[in-house]
Every structure is written in structure tokens, then in C-alpha cells.
Kinemage of the C-alpha trace (Angstrom):
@kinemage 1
@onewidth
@group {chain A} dominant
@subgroup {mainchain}
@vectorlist {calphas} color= white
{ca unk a 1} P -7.717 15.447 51.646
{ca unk a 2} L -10.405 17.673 49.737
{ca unk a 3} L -13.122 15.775 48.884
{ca unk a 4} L -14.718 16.451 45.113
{ca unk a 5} L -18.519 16.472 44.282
{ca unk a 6} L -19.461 13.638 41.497
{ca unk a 7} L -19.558 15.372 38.453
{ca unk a 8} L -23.020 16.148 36.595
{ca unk a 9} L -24.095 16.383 33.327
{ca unk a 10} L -25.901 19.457 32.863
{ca unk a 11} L -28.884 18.738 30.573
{ca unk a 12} L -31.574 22.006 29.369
{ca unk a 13} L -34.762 21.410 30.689
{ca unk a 14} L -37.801 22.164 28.609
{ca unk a 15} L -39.377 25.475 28.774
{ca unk a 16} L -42.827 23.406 27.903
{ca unk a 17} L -44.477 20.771 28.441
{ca unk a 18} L -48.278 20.395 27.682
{ca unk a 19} L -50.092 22.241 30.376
{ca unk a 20} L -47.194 24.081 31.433
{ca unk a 21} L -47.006 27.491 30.970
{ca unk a 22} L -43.874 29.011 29.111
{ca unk a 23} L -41.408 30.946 30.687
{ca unk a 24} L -40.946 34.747 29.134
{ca unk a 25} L -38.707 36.357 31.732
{ca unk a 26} L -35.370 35.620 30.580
{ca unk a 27} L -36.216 38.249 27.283
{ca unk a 28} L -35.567 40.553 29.581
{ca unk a 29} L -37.767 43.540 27.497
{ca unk a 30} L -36.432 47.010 27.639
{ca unk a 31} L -38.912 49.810 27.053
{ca unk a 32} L -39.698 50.515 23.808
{ca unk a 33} L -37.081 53.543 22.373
{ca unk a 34} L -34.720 52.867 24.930
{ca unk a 35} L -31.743 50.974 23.701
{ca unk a 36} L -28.880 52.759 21.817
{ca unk a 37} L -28.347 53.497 18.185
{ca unk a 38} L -24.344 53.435 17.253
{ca unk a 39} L -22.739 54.588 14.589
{ca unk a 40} L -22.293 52.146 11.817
{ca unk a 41} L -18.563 52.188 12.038
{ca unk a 42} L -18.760 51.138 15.410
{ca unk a 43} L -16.569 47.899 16.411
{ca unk a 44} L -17.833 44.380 17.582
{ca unk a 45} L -16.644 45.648 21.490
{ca unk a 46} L -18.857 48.491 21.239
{ca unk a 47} L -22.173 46.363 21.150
{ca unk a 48} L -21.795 44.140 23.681
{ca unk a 49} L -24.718 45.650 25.103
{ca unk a 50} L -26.956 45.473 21.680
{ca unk a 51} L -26.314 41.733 21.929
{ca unk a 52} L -27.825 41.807 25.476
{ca unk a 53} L -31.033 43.768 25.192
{ca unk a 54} L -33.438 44.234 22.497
{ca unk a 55} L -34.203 47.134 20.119
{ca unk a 56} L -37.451 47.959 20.481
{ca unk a 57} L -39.046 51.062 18.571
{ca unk a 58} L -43.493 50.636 18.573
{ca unk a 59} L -44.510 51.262 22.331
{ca unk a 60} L -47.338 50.086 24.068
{ca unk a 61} L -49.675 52.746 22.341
{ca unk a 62} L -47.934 51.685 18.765
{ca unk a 63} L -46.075 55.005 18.281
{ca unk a 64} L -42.703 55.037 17.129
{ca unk a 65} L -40.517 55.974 19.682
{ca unk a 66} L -36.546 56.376 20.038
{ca unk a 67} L -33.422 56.164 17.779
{ca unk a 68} L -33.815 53.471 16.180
{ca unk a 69} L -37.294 54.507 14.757
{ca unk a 70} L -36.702 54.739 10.966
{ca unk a 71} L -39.068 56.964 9.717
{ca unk a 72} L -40.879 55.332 6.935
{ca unk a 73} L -43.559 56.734 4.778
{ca unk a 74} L -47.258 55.409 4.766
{ca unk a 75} L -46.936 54.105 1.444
{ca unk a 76} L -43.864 52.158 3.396
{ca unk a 77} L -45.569 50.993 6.240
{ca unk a 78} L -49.158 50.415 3.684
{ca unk a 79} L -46.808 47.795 1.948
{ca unk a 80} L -45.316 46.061 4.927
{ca unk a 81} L -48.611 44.937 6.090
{ca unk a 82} L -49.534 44.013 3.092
{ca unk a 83} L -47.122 42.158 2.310
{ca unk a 84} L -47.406 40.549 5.937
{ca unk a 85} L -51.587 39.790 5.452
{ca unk a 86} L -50.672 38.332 1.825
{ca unk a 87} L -48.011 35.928 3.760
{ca unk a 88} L -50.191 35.145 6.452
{ca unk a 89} L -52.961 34.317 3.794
{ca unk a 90} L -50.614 32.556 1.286
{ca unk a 91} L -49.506 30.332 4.553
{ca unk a 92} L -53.191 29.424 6.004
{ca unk a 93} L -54.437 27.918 1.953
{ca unk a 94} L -51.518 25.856 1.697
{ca unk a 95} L -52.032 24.720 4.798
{ca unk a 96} L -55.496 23.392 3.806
{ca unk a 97} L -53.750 22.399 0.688
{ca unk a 98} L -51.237 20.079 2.003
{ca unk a 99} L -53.987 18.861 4.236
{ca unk a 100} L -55.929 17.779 1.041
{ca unk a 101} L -52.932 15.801 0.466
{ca unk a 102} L -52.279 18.284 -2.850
{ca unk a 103} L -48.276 18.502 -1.504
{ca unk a 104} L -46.249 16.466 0.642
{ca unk a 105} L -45.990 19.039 3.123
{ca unk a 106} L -45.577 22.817 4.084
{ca unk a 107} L -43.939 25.007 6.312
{ca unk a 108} L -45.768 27.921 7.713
{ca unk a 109} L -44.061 31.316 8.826
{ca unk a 110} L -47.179 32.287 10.848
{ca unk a 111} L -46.009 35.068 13.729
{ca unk a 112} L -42.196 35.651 11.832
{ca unk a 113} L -44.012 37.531 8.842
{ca unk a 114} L -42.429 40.817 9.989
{ca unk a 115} L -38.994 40.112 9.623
{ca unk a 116} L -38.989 38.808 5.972
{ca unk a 117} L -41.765 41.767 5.220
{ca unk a 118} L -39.343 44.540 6.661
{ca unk a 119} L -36.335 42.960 5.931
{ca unk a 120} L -36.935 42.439 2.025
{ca unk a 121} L -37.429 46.641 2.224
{ca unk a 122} L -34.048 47.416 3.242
{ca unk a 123} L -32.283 45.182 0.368
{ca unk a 124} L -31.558 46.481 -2.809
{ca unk a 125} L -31.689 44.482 -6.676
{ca unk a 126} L -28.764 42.570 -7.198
{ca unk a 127} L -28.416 41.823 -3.110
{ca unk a 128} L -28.995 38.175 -2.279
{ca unk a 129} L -30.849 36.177 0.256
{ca unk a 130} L -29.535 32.887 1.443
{ca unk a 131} L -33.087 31.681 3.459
{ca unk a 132} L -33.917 28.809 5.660
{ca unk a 133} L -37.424 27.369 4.608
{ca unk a 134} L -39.335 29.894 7.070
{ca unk a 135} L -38.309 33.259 4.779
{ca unk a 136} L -41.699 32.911 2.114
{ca unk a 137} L -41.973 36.431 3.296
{ca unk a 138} L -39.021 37.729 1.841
{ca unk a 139} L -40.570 36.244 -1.796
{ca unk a 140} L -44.255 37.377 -1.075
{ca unk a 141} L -43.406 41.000 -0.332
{ca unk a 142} L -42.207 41.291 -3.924
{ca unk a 143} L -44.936 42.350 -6.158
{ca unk a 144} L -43.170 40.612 -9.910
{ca unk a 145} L -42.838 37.393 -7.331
{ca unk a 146} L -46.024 35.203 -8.785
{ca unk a 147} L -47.201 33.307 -6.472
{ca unk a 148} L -48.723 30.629 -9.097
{ca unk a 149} L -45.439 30.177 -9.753
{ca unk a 150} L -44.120 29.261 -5.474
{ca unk a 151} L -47.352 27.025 -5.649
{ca unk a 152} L -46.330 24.698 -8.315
{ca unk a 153} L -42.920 24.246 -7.156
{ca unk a 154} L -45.077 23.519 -3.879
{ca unk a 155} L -47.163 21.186 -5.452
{ca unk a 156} L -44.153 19.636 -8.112
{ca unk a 157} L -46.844 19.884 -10.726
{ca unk a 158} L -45.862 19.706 -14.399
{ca unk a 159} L -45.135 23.547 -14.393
{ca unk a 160} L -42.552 23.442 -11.424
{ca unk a 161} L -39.794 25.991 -12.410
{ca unk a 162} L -37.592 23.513 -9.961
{ca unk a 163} L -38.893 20.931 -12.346
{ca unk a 164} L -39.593 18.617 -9.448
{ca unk a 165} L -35.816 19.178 -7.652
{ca unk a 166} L -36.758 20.726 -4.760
{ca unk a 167} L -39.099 19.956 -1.646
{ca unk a 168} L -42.058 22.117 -0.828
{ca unk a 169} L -41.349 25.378 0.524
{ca unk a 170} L -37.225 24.965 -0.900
{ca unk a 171} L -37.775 27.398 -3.750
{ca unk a 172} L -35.327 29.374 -5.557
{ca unk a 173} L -35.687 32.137 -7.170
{ca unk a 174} L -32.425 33.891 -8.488
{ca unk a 175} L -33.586 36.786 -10.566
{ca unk a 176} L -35.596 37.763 -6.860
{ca unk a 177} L -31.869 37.745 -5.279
{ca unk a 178} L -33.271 33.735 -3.409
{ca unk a 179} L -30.616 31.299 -3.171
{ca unk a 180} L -31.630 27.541 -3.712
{ca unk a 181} L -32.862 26.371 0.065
{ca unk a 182} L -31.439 23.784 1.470
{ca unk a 183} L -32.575 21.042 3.943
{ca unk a 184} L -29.586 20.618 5.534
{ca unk a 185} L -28.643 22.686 8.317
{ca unk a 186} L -26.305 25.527 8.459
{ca unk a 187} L -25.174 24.857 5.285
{ca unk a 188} L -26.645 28.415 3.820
{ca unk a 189} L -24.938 30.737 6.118
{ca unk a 190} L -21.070 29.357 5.135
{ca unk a 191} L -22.544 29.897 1.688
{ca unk a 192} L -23.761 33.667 1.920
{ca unk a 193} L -20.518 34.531 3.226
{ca unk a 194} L -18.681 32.936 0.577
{ca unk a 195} L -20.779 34.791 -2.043
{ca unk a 196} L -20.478 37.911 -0.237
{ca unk a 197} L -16.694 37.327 -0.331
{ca unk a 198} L -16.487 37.353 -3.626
{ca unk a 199} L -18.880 40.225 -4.447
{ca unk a 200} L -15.898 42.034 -2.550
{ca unk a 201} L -13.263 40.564 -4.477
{ca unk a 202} L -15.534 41.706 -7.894
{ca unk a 203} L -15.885 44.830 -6.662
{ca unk a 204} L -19.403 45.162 -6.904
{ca unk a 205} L -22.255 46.843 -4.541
{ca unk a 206} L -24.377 44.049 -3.680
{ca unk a 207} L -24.372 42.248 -0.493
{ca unk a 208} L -25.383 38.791 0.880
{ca unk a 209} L -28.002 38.372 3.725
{ca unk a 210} L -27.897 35.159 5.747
{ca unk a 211} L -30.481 33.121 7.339
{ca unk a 212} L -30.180 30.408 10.201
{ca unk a 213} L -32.646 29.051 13.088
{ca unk a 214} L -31.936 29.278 16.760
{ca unk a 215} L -31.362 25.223 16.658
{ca unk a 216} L -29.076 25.577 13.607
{ca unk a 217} L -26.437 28.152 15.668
{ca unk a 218} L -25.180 24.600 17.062
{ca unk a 219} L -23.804 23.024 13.685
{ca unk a 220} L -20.236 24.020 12.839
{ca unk a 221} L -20.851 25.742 9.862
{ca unk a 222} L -22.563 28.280 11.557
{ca unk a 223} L -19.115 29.260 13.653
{ca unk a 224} L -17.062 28.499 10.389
{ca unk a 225} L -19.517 31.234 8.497
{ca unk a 226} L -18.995 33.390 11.815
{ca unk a 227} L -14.966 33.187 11.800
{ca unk a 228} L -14.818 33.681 8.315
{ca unk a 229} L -17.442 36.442 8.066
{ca unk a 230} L -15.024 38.104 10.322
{ca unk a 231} L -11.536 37.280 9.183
{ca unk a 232} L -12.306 38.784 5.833
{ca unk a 233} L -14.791 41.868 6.647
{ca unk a 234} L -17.519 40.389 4.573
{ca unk a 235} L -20.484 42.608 3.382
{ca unk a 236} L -23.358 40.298 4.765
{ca unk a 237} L -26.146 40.304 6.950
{ca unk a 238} L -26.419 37.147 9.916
{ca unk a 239} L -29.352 36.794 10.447
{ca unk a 240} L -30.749 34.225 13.363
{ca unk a 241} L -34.058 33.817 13.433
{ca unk a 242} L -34.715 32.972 17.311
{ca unk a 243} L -38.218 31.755 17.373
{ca unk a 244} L -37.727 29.857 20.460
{ca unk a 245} L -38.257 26.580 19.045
{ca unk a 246} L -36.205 24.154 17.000
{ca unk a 247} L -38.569 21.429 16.153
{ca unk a 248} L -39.961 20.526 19.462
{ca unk a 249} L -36.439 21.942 21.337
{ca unk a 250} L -36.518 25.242 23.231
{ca unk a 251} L -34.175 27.209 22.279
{ca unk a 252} L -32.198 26.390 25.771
{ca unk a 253} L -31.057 23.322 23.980
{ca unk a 254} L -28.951 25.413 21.582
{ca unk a 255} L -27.294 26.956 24.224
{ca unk a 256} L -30.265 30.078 24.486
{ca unk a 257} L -30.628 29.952 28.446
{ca unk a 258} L -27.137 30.874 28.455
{ca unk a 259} L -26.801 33.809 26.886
{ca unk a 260} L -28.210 35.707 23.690
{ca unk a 261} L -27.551 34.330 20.464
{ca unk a 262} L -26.726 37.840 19.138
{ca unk a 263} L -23.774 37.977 21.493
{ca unk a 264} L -21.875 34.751 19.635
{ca unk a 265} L -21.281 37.562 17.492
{ca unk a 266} L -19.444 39.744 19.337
{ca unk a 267} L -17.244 36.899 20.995
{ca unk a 268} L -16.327 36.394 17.231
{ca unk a 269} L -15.526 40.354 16.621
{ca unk a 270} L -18.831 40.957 14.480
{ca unk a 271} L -20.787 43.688 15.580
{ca unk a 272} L -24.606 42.238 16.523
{ca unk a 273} L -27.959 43.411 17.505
{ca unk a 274} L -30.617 41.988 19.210
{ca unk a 275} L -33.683 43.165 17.776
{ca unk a 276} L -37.796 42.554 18.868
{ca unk a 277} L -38.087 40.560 15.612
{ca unk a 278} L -42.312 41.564 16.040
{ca unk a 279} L -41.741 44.521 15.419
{ca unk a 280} L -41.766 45.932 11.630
{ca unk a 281} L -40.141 49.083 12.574
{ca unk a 282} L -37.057 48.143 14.506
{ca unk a 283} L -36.139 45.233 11.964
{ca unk a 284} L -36.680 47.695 9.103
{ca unk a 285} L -34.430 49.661 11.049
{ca unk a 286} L -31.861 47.280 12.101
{ca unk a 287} L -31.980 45.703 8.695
{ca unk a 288} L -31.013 48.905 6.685
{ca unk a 289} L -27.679 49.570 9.579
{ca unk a 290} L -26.669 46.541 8.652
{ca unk a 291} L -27.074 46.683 5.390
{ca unk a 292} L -25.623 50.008 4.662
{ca unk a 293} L -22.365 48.693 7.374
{ca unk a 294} L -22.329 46.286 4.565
{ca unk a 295} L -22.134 48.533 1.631
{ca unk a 296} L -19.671 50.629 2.989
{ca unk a 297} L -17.454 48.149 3.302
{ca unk a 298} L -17.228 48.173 7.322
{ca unk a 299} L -17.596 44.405 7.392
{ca unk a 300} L -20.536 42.060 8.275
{ca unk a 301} L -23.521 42.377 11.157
{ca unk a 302} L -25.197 39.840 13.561
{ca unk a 303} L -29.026 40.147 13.986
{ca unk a 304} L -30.743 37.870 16.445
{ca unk a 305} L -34.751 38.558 15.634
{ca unk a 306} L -36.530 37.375 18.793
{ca unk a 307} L -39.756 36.205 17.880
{ca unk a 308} L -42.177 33.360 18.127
{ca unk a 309} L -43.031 30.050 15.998
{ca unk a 310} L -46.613 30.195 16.495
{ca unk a 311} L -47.593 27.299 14.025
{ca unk a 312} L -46.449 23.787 14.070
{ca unk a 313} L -42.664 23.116 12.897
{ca unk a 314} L -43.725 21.794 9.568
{ca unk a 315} L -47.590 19.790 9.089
{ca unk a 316} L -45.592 16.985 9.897
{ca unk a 317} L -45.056 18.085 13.254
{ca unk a 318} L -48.019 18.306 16.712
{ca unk a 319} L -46.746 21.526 18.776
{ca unk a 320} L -49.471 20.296 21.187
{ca unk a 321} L -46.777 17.319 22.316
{ca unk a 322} L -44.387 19.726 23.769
{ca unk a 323} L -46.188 23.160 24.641
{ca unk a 324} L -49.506 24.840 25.566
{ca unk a 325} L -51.400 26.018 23.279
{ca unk a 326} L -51.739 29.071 24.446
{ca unk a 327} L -48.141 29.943 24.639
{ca unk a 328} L -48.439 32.620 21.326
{ca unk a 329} L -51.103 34.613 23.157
{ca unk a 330} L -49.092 34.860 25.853
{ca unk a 331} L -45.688 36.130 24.212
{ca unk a 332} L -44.608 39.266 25.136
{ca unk a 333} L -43.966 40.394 21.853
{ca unk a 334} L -47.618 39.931 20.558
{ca unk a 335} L -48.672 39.840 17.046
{ca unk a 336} L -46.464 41.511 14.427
{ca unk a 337} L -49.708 42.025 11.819
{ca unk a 338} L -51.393 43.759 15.228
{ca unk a 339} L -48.348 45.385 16.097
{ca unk a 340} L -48.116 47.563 12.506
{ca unk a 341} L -51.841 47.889 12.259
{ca unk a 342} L -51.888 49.855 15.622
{ca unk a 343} L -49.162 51.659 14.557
{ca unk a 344} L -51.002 52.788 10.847
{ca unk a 345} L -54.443 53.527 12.692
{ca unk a 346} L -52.761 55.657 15.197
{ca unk a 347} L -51.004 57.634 12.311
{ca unk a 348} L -54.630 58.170 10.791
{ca unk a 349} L -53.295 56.036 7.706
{ca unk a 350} L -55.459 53.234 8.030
{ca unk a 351} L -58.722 51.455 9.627
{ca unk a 352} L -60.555 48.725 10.352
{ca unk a 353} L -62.787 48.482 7.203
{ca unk a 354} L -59.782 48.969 5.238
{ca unk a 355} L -57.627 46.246 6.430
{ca unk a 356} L -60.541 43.924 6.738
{ca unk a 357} L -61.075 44.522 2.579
{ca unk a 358} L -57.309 44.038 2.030
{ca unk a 359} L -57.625 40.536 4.124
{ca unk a 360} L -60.529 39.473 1.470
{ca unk a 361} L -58.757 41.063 -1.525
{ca unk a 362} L -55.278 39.070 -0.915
{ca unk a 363} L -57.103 35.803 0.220
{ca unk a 364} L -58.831 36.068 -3.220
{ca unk a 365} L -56.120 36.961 -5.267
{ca unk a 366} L -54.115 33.575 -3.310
{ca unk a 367} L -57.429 31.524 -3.695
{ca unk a 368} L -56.877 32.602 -8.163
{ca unk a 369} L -53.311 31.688 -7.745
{ca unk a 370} L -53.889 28.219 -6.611
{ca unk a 371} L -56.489 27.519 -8.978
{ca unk a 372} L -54.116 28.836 -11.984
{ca unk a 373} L -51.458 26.137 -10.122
{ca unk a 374} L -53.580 23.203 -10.041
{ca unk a 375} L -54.429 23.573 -13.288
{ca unk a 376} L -50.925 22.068 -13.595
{ca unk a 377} L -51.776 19.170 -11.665
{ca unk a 378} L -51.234 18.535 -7.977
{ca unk a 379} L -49.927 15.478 -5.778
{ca unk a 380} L -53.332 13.801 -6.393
{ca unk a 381} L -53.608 13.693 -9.997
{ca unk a 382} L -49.711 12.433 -10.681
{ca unk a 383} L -49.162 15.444 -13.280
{ca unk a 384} L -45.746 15.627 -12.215
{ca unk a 385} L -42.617 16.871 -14.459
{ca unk a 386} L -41.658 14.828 -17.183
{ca unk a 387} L -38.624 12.614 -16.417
{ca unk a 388} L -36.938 13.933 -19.447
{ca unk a 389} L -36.107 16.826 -17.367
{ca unk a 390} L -34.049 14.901 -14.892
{ca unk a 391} L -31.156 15.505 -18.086
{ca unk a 392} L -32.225 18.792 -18.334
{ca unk a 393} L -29.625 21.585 -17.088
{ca unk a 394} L -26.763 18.890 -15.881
{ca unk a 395} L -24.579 20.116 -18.734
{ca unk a 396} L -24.463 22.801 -20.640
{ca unk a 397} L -24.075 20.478 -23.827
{ca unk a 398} L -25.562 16.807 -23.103
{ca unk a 399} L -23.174 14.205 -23.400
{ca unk a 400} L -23.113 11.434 -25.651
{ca unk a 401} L -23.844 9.196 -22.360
{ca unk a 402} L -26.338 10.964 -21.268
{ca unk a 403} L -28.305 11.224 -24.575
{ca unk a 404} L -28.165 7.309 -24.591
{ca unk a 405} L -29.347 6.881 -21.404
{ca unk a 406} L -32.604 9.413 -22.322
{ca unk a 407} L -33.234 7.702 -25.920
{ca unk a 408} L -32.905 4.145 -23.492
{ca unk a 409} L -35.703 5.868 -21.272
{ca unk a 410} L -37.613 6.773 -23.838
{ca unk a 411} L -38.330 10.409 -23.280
């Protein structure tokens, strides 16, 4: 008789652990230029191998090399960094703001600023984002976007245009194509498809771009968003955002050691990319394929952005628990502000000096934001919306009910 082996549960092991030095290898980097570019009405089968190794297009000496390289003007590349700086800024004063105890907390995006930055670029008015609460970038790089206006929803001040609904960092913004962000998981990406659905069924142009963590790929409305993304030919962008930590979970937990998140897609018949997520010029690229798949009606498009979580989860949260500290310096992908800098100097369309004055210029203009915000009132003070406006915008005419129950309040 045969004799089995007990069975064993097979359980991810940390990347991490304080002291421990992270393990890069399995990214598996390509040369910069090298990987493919297909045509857009490729099919899911035909980038099985995009899903496996990642689109690279600044090289070591930050030129622009290969297929994928997109060609973007100065002014183009000027307003990607700033728009990257400005997030990066925006990010480091609330930090100090929550730590004032001014909100409850904040979310940073620091090292991710890229993908939002380029992203935002290749979308069109009318188009709409369905973000986790990581995407601030997408917001910042819009120049009508107020940023007075993201700090008072932060701080849930008296001029909140949430009116107090929303946690820090959920904003929404629909006139700037932002869905309403949720802090449930998954729950945006079965959305976006949904509204992208019935953009089709209007007949309209615009499309829907999707947003989801490498840790939120493991709740079912992720694979429900996939199927049905597929099953109808949906104009929208998938966009997983693999920063390599959920929380204080490698990404191995979600199932990363496996295989690539990007190729989930494929297995589901959506053609996917894997993209170096550091890199402004590849996700500018890969973000305008997809997007112009999308218009044309050849159905939606999978992007995994590898990148790194360099901050904390949240300012709730002590990175130092469950990885070394030095694990950012020592990602392969390096610094995506760095990265595009190189890239501008080497053109001849941009220095030292001048980046150093746009750093002071943008932390002043977010250091006259904040004041203009606080003039609202902030967490310490108590100048928080009025509770009349807990009956504002329920109905479109107030019910008899509901009037009673206000006049009872008193407001």
C-alpha cells in the first residue's frame, strides 16, 4: 500500500521582518526598452508575456528608450514632475498636520506619485476615476483642483464640500471625473465597471479607470469586476496598484509570490500589462494604450503598476514593526521624482536650481492653502459642519418627517 505524506498548510512567509533585508529578485527586471509593444487590438492570449515582465522605458542613464517610449513634450514631462513635487509636498504638511492632531488621520502616497501624475495625463474630461485612498495624485495634477478645498474635507472643518461625510483622504470630486472613495475594499472596481457599462450602453466617449491595492485583488469583487469587465467588453482601465504591501502584509499574502497580479487578467480574457509603476514614461505610455483600447471600443485593460509604499500604511500604522527601514532605498525601481528629473536634465530641459525653486514655490503655495483651510477650523477648535447638514442632500424635496425631526433638533 502507498503510503501518503500528512498534508500541509501552505502559509506566505514574510518578505520582512525588522532587520531583515527585503527580497527584490522575484521582479524579475527586464532592461529598460526591451519588452514588446502590441497592437491595441491585440487579444488577452497575446499578452501573456506583458503580464510576466515589466515595461520599462527610462534606462539607467534616464533616456527614453524602446517602444513603449511615448514621446512627450517638455511642457509634458515639466508638468508631470510638477505635479509629482506638489504631491509629494501636499503629502509631507499633512503629515505634520495630522500629527498636530488637526485631522484624524492621513494617508500618504509617498514613492506611487508617478502613476496618478502620468496617469491623470492620458484621461480625457468627462472620463472617470474610481480611486482607492492612495490616488491624491490623480486630484493634485489638476491645476482648477484647489487644494484648500482637499484640506478641509481633510480636516471636516465647517467648509468641507463632503460636509463632514467622508474620512480624511475619501474625497470626491465629480466635476474632476473622482468617484466618492470608499473604505471598504474592492468595492470601487465592481463599480467602475458598472459605470463604464453603461457609458457603452449611452453611447458616449468617456471611459472608467479603476483602482485596487495588491491586498484588495483577494476580495470577490475584484474577480466579479474582472468577469464582468470581460463578459461585456467594458471601456475601463484595471488598475492594481502593487506596492508590495497591504497594511503590514507582503504582497505574497495576496497570492503575489505566485505569480504576477497582471496575469489574473489574462486567465480572465482581459488583455494586461505589467508596467515599472516608477517610471513616468512607461505608465504615461501604458495608460494612454489602454485608454485609447478603451475608446475604441476593443474592451477593457489590466495594469499591474509595480511600485513601492515607502511611507507608513496610514499615520495610524509603524512600518518599522514589519520591515527595515531601509527597504525604499534599496528598491530596484528607485525614486519616481529622481527617475523624471534625470530624464528632464539629460534632455537639457531642466536643472538643479530650477527644481530646487519649484520644491520652495509648491511647498509655499501648500503652506497658503492650509492656512486658507484652517481658517475654517480644524479638529482642535470643534468648527465642524453644522448638523443641519446631516438633512441636507438626502432628498431632493425634504420630507415632512424629516423637516420635523430638524425643527425637533433645532437647526
Amino acid at each position: 500500500m502507498s503510503q501518503h505524506q500528512p498534508l500541509r498548510l501552505h502559509v506566505p512567509e514574510p518578505s520582512a521582518r525588522p532587520g531583515c533585508k527585503t527580497d527584490f529578485s522575484y521582479l524579475q527586471l527586464s532592461p529598460a526598452g526591451s519588452v514588446r509593444r502590441p497592437p491595441l487590438d491585440c487579444s488577452a492570449a497575446d499578452t501573456g508575456d506583458l503580464a510576466q515582465d515589466l515595461i520599462r522605458v527610462l534606462d539607467e542613464q534616464g533616456r527614453a528608450v524602446g517602444p513603449w517610449a511615448p514621446h512627450l513634450s517638455a511642457d509634458s514631462l515639466r508638468h508631470g514632475l510638477r505635479a509629482m513635487v506638489k504631491t509629494r509636498a501636499f503629502d509631507a504638511r499633512m503629515l505634520v498636520a495630522q500629527r498636530q492632531k488637526k485631522m484624524s488621520f492621513y494617508m500618504q502616497s509617498l514613492g506611487e506619485e508617478a502613476i496618478g501624475a502620468a496617469h491623470a495625463q492620458a484621461l480625457e474630461p468627462g472620463d472617470m476615476c474610481f480611486p482607492t485612498y492612495r490616488q491624491q495624485s490623480l486630484l493634485l495634477s489638476r491645476e482648477d483642483v484647489p487644494m484648500e478645498e482637499l484640506i478641509c474635507q481633510l480636516m471636516s472643518n465647517e467648509a468641507d464640500p463632503l460636509k463632514g461625510r467622508q474620512l480624511p483622504v475619501m474625497y470626491s470630486r465629480r466635476a474632476s471625473g473622482f468617484f466618492s472613495v470608499s473604505g471598504n475594499l474592492a468595492t470601487q472596481f465592481i463599480q467602475a465597471v458598472g459605470w463604464a457599462m453603461a457609458s457603452a450602453i449611452k453611447g458616449d466617449t468617456h471611459i472608467a479607470s479603476a483602482w485596487i491595492g495588491d491586498g484588495a485583488t483577494a476580495e470577490a469583487d475584484f474577480h466579479t469586476a474582472l468577469t464582468f469587465a470581460h463578459v461585456y467588453r467594458a471601456p475601463v482601465i484595471l488598475n492594481i496598484v502593487n506596492n508590495q504591501w497591504a497594511i503590514s502584509s507582503f504582497q505574497a499574502i495576496a497570492g503575489g509570490e505566485a505569480t504576477t497580479f497582471a496575469a489574473r487578467g489574462v486567465g480572465c480574457g482581459i488583455v494586461s500589462l505589467r508596467v515599472d509603476g516608477n517610471d513616468f514614461l512607461a505608465v504615461h505610455a501604458a495608460s494612454l494604450w489602454a485608454a485609447q483600447r478603451a475608446r475604441a471600443n476593443l474592451g477593457p485593460t489590466l495594469i499591474e503598476w509595480v511600485t513601492y509604499r515607502a511611507g507608513p500604511h496610514s499615520t495610524s500604522d509603524d512600518p518599522s514593526k514589519y520591515r527595515p527601514a531601509d527597504d525604499w532605498q534599496r528598491f530596484p525601481l528607485g525614486d519616481p521624482v529622481e527617475r523624471l528629473k534625470a530624464h528632464l536634465v539629460g534632455l537639457g530641459e531642466w536643472s538643479q536650481a530650477w527644481h530646487d525653486a519649484l520644491a520652495m514655490e509648491l511647498e509655499q503655495d501648500v503652506a497658503a492653502a492650509q492656512k486658507r483651510a484652517e481658517s475654517h477650523g480644524t479638529l482642535l477648535d470643534g468648527r465642524v459642519p453644522s448638523a443641519a447638514t446631516i438633512f441636507d442632500e438626502v432628498y431632493k424635496d425634504m420630507p415632512d418627517h424629516l423637516r420635523r425631526q430638524r425643527q425637533e433638533l433645532g437647526v
